[in-house]
C-alpha positions as a printed Julia matrix, in Angstrom:
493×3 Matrix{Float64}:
  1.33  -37.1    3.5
  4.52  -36.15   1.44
  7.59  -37.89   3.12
  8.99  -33.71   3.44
  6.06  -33.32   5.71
  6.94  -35.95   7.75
  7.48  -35.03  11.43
 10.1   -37.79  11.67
 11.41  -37.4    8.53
 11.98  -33.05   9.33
 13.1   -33.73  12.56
 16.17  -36.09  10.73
 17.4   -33.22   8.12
 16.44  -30.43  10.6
 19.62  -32.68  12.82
 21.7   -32.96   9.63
 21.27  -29.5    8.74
 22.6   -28.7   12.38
 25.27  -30.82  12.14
 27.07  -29.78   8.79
 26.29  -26.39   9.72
 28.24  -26.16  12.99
 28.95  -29.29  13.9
 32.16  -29.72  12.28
 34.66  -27.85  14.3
 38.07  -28.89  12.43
 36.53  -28.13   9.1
 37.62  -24.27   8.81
 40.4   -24.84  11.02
 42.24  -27.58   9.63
 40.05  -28.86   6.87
 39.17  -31.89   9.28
 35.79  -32.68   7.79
 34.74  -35.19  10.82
 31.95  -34.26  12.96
 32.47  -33.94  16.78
 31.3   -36.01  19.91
 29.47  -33.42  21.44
 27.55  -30.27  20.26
 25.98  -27.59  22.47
 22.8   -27.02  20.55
 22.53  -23.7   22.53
 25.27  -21.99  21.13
 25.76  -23.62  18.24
 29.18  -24.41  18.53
 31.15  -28.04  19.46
 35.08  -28.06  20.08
 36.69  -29.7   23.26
 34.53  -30.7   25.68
 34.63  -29.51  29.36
 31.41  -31.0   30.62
 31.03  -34.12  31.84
 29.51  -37.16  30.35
 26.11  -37.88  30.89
 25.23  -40.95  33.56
 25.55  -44.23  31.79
 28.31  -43.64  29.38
 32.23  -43.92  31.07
 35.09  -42.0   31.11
 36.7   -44.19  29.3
 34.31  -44.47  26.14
 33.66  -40.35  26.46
 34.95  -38.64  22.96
 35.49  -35.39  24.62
 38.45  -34.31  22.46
 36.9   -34.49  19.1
 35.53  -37.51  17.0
 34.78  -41.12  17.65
 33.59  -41.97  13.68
 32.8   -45.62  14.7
 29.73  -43.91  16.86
 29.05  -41.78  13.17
 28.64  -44.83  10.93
 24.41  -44.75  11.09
 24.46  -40.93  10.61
 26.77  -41.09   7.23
 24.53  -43.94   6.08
 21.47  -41.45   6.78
 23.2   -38.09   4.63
 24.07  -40.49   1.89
 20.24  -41.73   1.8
 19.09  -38.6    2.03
 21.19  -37.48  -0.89
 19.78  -40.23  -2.34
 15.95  -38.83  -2.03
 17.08  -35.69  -3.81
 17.9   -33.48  -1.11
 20.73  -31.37  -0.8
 24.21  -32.84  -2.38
 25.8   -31.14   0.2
 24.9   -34.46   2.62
 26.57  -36.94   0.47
 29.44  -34.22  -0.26
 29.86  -34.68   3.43
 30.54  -38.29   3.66
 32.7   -38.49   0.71
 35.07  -35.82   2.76
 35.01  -38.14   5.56
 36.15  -40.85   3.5
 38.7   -38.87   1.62
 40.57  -37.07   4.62
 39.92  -39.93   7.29
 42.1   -42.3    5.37
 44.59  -39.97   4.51
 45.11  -38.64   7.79
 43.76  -40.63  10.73
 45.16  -43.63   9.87
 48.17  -44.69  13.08
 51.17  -43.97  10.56
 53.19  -47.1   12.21
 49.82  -50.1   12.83
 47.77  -48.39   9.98
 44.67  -48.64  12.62
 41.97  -45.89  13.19
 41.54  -44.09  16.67
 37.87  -45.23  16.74
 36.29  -47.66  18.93
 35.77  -47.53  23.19
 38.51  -46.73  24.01
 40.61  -44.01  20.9
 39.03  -40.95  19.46
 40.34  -38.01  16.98
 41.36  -35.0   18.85
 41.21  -31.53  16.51
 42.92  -29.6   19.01
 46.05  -31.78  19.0
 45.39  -32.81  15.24
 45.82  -36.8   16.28
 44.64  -39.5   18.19
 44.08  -39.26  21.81
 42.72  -41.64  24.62
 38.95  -41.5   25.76
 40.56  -41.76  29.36
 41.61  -39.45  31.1
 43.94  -40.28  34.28
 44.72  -43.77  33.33
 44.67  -43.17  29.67
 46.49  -39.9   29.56
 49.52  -41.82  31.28
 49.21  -44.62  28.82
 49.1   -42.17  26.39
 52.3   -40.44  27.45
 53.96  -43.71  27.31
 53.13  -44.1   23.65
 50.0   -46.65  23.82
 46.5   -45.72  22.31
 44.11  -48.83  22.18
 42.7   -49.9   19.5
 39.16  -51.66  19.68
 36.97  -52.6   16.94
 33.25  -51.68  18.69
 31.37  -52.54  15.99
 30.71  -54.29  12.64
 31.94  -52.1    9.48
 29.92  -52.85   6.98
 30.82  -53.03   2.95
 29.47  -49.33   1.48
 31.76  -47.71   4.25
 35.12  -50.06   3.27
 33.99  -49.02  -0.32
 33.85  -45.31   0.37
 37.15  -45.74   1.54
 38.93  -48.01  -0.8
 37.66  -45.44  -3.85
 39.73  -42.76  -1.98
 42.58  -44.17  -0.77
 43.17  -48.17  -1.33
 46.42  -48.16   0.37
 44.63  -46.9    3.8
 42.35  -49.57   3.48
 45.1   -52.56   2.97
 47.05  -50.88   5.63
 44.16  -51.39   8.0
 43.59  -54.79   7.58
 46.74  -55.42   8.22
 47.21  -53.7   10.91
 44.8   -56.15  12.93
 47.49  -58.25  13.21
 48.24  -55.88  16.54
 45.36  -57.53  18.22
 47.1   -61.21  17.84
 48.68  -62.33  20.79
 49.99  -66.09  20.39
 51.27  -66.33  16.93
 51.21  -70.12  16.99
 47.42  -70.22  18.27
 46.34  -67.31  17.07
 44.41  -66.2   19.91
 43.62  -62.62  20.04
 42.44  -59.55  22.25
 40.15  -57.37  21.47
 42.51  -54.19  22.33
 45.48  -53.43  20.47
 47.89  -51.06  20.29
 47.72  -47.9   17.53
 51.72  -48.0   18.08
 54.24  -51.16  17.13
 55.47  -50.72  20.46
 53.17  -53.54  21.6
 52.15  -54.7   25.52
 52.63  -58.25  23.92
 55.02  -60.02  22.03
 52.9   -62.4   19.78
 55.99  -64.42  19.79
 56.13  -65.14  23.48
 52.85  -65.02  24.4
 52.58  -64.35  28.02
 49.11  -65.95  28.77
 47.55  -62.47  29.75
 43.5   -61.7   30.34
 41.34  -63.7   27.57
 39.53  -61.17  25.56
 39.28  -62.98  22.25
 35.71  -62.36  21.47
 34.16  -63.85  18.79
 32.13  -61.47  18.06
 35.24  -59.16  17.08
 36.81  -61.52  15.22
 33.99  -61.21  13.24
 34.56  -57.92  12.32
 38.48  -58.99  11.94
 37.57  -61.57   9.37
 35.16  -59.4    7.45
 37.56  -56.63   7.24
 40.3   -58.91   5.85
 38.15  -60.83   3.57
 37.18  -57.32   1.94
 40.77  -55.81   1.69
 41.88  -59.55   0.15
 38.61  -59.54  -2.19
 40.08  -55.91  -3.78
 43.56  -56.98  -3.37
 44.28  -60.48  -4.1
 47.15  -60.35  -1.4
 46.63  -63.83  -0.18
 48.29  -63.36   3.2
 44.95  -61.52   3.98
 43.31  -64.01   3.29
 45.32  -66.83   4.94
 44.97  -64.57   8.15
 41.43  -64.09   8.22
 41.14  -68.42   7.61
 43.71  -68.29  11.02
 41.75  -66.24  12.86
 38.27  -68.02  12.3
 39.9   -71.43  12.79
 40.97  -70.3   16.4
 37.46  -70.28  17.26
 35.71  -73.33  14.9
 38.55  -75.7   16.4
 37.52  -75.28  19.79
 33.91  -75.16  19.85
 31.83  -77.45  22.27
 30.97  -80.81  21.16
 27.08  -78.74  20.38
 29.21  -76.94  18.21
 28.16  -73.8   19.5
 31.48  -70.93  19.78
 32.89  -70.94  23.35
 33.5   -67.68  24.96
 36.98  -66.05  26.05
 39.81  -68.22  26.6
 41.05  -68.17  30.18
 38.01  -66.82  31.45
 35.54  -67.86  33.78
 33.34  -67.84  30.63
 35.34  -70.42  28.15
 33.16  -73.07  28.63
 29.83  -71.02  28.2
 28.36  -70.02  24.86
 30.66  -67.3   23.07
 29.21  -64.62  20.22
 27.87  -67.33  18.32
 25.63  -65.84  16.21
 27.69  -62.47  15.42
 30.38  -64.72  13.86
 28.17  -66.95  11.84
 26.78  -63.19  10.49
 30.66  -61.64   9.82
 31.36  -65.28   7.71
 28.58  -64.86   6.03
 28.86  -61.37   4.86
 32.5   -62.19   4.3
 31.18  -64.97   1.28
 29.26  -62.0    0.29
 32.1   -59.76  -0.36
 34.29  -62.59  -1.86
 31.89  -63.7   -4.09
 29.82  -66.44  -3.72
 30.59  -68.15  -6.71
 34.07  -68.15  -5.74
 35.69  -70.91  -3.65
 36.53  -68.56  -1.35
 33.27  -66.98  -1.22
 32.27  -71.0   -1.3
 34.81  -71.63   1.67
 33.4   -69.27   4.19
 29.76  -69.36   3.47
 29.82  -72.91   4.27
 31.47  -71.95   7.79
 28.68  -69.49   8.14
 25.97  -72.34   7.55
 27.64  -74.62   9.67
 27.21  -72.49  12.24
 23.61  -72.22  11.85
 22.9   -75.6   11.64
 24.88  -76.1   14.79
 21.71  -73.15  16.35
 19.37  -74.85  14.9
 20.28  -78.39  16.21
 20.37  -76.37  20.0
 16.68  -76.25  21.39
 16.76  -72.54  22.0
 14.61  -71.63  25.04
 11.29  -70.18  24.69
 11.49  -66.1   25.69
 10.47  -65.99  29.45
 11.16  -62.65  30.43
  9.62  -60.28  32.56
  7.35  -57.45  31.61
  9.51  -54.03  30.93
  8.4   -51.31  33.36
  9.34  -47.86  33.45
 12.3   -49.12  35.35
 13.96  -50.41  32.68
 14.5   -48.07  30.35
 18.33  -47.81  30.45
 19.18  -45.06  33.66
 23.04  -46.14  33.27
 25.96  -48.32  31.84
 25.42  -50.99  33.62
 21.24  -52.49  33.19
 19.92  -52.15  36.61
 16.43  -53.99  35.12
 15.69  -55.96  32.06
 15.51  -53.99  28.83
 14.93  -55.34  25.8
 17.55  -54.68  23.98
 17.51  -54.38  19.63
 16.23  -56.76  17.5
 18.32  -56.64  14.24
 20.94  -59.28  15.36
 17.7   -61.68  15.74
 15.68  -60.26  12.56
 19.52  -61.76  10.59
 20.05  -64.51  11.95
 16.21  -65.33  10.69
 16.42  -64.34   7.33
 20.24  -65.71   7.08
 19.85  -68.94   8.87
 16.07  -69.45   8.4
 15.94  -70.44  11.82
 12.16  -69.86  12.45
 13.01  -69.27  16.32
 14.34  -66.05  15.82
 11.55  -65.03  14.29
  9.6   -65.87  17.75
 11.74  -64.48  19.57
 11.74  -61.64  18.21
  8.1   -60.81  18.01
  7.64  -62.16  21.79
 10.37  -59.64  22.98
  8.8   -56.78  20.53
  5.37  -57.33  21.96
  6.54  -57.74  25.75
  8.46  -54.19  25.05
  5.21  -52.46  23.58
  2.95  -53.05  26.73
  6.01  -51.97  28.77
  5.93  -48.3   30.84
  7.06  -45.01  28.63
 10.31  -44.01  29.62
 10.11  -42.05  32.88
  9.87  -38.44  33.41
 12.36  -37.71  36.08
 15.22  -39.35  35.61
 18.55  -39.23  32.44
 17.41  -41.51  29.68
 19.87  -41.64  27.27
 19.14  -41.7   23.35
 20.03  -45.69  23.01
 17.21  -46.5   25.12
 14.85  -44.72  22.49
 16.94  -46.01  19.75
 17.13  -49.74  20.83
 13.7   -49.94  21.21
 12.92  -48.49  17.82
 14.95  -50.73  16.37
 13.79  -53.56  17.82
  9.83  -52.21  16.74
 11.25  -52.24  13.33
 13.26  -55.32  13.24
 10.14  -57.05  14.24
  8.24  -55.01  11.54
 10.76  -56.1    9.19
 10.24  -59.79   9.44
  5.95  -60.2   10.2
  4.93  -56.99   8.74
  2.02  -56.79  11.74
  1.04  -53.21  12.05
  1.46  -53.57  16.12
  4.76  -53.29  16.05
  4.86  -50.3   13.51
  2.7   -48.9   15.24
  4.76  -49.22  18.9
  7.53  -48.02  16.61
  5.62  -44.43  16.27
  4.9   -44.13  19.94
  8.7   -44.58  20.4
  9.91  -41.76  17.59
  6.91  -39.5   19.57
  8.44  -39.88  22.67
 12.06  -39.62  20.85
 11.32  -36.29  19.77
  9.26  -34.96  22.52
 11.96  -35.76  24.92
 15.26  -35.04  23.05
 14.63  -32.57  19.86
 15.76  -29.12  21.26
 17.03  -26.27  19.13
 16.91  -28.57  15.75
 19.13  -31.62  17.03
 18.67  -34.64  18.87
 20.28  -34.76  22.71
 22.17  -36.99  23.96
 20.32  -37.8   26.64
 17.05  -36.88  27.9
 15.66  -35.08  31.09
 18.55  -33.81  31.99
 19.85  -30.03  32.61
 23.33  -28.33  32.5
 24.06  -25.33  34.82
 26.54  -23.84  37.18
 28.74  -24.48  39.55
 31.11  -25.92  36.92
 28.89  -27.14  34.22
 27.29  -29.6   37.28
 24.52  -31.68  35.97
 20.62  -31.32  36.92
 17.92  -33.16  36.48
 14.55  -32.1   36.21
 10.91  -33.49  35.49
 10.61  -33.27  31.58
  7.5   -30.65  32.64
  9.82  -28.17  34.02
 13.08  -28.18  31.63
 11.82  -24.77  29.84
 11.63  -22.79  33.05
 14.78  -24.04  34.38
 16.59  -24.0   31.43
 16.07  -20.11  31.49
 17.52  -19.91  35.15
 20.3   -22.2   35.52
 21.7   -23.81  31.84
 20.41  -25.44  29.06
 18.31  -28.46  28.43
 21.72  -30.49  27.05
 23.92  -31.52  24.46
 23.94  -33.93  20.94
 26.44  -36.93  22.44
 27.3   -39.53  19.57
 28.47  -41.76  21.83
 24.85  -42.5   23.8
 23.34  -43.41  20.18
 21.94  -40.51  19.02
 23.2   -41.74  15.24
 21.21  -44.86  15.58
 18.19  -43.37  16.48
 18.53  -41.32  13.29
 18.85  -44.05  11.55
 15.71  -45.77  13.04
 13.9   -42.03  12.18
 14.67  -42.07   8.79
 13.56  -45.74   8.48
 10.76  -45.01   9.88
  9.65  -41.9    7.85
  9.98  -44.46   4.77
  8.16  -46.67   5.87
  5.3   -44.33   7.2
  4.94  -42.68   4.07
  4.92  -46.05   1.9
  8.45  -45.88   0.63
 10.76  -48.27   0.59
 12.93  -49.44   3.48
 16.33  -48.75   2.1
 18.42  -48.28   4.63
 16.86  -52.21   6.31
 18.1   -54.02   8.73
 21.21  -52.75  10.83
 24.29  -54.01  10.07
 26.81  -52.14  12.09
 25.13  -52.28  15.56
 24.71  -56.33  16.48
């Protein structure tokens, strides 16, 4: 069939449609182009948010006031792609708003750092950033101190979007990591910071609090750096991204595997290996591989995969996944198996063949696992980790099983979750009075009761309704014999 007839593929623009329709609540207002947490599909409208969140996302990571764009990432890359297959210019339009006002206005004016992440959002009603708490970080908050967090991976096209609007912003972001340092002799970080200069820490006089220097963040730390230094030249960039990876490749275990957090029970267990082996090599990408700093870090990147590939990874032994573990809550209460895309690069980047396996044995194991249940909140992520991980697998042994689980997934995706032209945030799940109380109700009954006590629910960002988008679109593509141009995900590993 033609890709525009493509259930998957209508169901995607029939949600972007939505979204630049009413789904910008700053935009008339205050010409804030940014698209909000949370959308009542109902009445069409999304501005501060006085219902709760759903059950498995916290208080703390909740973007009630306005926009978390970290969470929007997947959905700009899906307007801008479907600019790109000739529909409306308005989608693209969209994005290159985002890019334009974000870094002229979100930016913290004294670190230069973005309220994104778990734990900062954008706030339209108060026109700046604002905790995601609300007790603890509204008293924070009072006293001046936003955290910063860097949730995910960035990757290039969005630093580019940026840097074509506003360079400055960019440069002024990168070096406004320097907030999460906290022992300026080690170089040992945390993975919060502060938006403000009035820090918790004095990197000077390092006070030996809570180790939270992820790897995996540094990652994103070094990649961000090695971008603003690769359109810069300013050399202190790059001097500080070379600091911040030696931290963690001078005290690796003798495997040579990355440890995890420093003071932690967890230092001498495995760290996020594999995420910063991916960040250096996509930093050699950005600098240029011909160039010896391109040179420099690739070879830290394939260090680190030869030091995975000399560890005999252990076969996949996991059990089946029953209905049970789709994921009910923050915290897994069963197995689930998770995406696949951080496996699926470490394959093709590394050319470590047990990725591949791994992979496909956690795909397959997933497939002959239990729908998700009828009766109980699923939110979005469950549907869009296990599409991803269908099309990760996909990706690398091009078996029709797992495009084919893939379909069942985006079925039950939009059976369970497409009301009134968007995606909800979470599924089987009902909103009524007293108070905007929450209800839950077998998937079989939601019309009735929707007409007697609420509505079936609301678009969240935050549960990962932009990544199954993403997945949708992919999907579409590849149903209809396109290309897969939007590939493997970057942002989310």
């Amino acid at each position: 069939m033609a890709l525009e007839d493509n259930p998957n593929f209508q169901a995607v623009v029939a949600h972007a449609d939505a979204m630049l329709e009413f789904g910008r609540p700053g935009l008339s207002k205050s010409g804030c182009p940014l698209f909000a947490g949370v959308v009542d599909g109902v009445s069409r409208t999304s501005s501060l948010s006085l219902i709760p969140p759903p059950p498995g996302v916290r208080m703390g990571d909740f973007n009630w006031a306005g926009n978390n764009l970290l969470h929007d990432i997947p959905f700009l890359e899906v307007l801008l792609q479907l600019a790109k297959l000739g529909r409306r210019e308005s989608y693209s339009q969209a994005v290159e708003d985002i890019w334009t006002w974000y870094a002229a206005h979100a930016a913290h004016p004294e670190s230069g750092l973005f309220p994104w992440g778990e734990h900062a959002q954008w706030s339209f009603a108060d026109n700046g950033a604002l905790p995601c708490g609300f007790s603890e970080g509204l008293r924070l908050f009072r006293e001046g101190f936003i955290i910063h967090e860097h949730m995910r991976f960035v990757p290039d096209w969005f630093w580019e979007g940026l840097w074509k609007n506003n360079p400055e912003a960019v440069l002024r972001f990168a070096r406004g990591l320097n907030n999460h340092i906290v022992d300026e002799r080690s170089f040992e970080h945390n993975r919060h910071a502060p938006l403000t200069r009035s820090r918790w820490r004095d990197p000077a006089h390092p006070i030996g609090d809570k180790g939270h220097d992820h790897a995996r963040h540094s990652g994103f730390f070094i990649f961000d750096t090695a971008f603003a230094y690769a359109k810069s030249s300013d050399r202190a960039l790059l001097d500080w991204a070379r600091r911040k990876l030696a931290w963690h490749l001078d005290q690796r275990r003798p495997d040579g595997i990355v440890r995890g957090c420093v003071r932690s029970p967890n230092w001498e267990n495995e760290g996020q290996h594999d995420s910063l082996a991916l960040s250096c090599y996509d930093a050699a990408l950005v600098l240029g591989r011909e160039t010896s700093e391109g040179r420099e870090f690739m070879a830290h990147a394939l260090e680190l995969f030869a030091a995975r590939a000399r560890q005999k990874m252990a076969e996949v032994d996991e059990p089946e996944y029953p209905e049970g573990s789709w994921f009910l809550g923050y915290w897994r209460k069963a197995p689930t198996p998770g995406r696949g895309n951080l496996d699926a690069l470490m394959a093709r980047r590394s050319g470590h063949e047990a990725y591949t396996r791994r992979l496909l044995s956690r795909a397959r194991r997933a497939a002959a696992g239990a729908p998700p249940p009828s009766a109980s909140p699923v939110l979005t992520r469950a549907y869009a980790e296990r599409l991803d991980l269908a099309l990760s697998a996909y990706d690398l042994s091009k078996e029709r099983e797992h495009l084919d689980y893939a379909l069942r997934v985006a079925d039950w995706a939009r059976r369970d979750l497409f009301r009134n032209g968007l995606f909800m945030g979470v599924a089987n799940m009902l909103y009524g009075p007293p108070g905007n109380a929450e209800y839950y109700a077998h998937a079989g009954a939601q019309q009735e009761a929707a007409g007697r006590i609420g509505h079936p629910g609301y678009y969240f960002s935050g549960t990962g309704t932009p990544d199954l988008l993403r997945g949708l679109l992919r999907l579409a593509l590849l149903q209809e014999g396109r290309e897969d141009s939007l590939g493997l995900d970057l942002h989310y590993r």
